[in-house]
Every structure is written in C-alpha cells, then in structure tokens.
N, C-alpha and C positions, 0 to 999 in steps of 0.2 A: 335786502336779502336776495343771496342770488340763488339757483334753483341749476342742476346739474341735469335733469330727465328732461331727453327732446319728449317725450310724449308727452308731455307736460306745456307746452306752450301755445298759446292763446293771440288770437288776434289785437296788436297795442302792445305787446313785450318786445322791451330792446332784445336782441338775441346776439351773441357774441361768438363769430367765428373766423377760425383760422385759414391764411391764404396758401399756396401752392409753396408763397416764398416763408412760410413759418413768419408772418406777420398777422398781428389781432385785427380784426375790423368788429366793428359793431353795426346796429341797423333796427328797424324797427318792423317787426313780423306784418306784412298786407293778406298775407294768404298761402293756402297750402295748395300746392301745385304738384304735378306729375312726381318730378325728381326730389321734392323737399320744403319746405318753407320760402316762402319769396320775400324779402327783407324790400326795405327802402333804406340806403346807406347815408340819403340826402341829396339833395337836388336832383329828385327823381331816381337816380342812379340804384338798379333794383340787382339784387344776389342772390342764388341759391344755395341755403344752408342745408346742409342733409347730413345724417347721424355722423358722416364720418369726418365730419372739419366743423361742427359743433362742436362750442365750446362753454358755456350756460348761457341763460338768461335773467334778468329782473325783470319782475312784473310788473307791468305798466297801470296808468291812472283807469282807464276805459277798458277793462279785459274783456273779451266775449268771444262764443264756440266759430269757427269758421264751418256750419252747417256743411255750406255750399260746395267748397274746397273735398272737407270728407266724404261728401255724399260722391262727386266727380274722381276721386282720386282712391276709390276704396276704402280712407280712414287707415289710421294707422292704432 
C-alpha cells in the first residue's frame, strides 16, 4: 500500500521521488533534515526528498518518529 502525504513518513519508509531529468528514484527515509527527508538510495549514496519531487511512499517493516530530526528542524 503506498501512501501520497509527505507529512506522513517515518523513519524505514522507502520514499519515491522524482529527479531534475523527470526520472523515479527511490530510497529509504534515515532522517528529517533542514531542506527535507534524507533518503539512502544504496550504497550509502543519500538524497533529499522535499514536498516538491515527492512522489509517495510504502511503509517500511521498522517505522518509527524521527523525534530528533523534528525537534532540530522545527517539525513539519
């Protein structure tokens, strides 16, 4: 089941978004930072997803609140 609301994702949700060149990447949400979500694409290789090249997500085995991220970044 995928899920369309970025307010909506959790630390462990793959999160699916679009590149500059109108390509899908996907990734797996580590934490919420200044400009967005900071994904892991795979081998290390980390992205930032933010409302406007969000594209949903599924929710992962492990979901849990990224406290630290909201507390640092005002929460959204």
């Amino acid at each position: 089941m995928s899920n369309t609301n970025y307010g909506d994702i959790l630390v462990g949700d793959v999160v699916y978004f679009t590149t500059p060149q109108e390509q899908t990447g996907k990734g797996k949400a580590i934490m919420m930072g200044t400009y967005g979500w900071v994904i892991d694409r795979g081998n290390g290789q980390p992205h930032v997803v933010t409302p406007e090249n969000f594209v949903k997500f599924n929710k992962g085995r492990n979901r849990r609140e990224d406290f630290l991220g909201k507390f640092l970044n005002g929460g959204y």
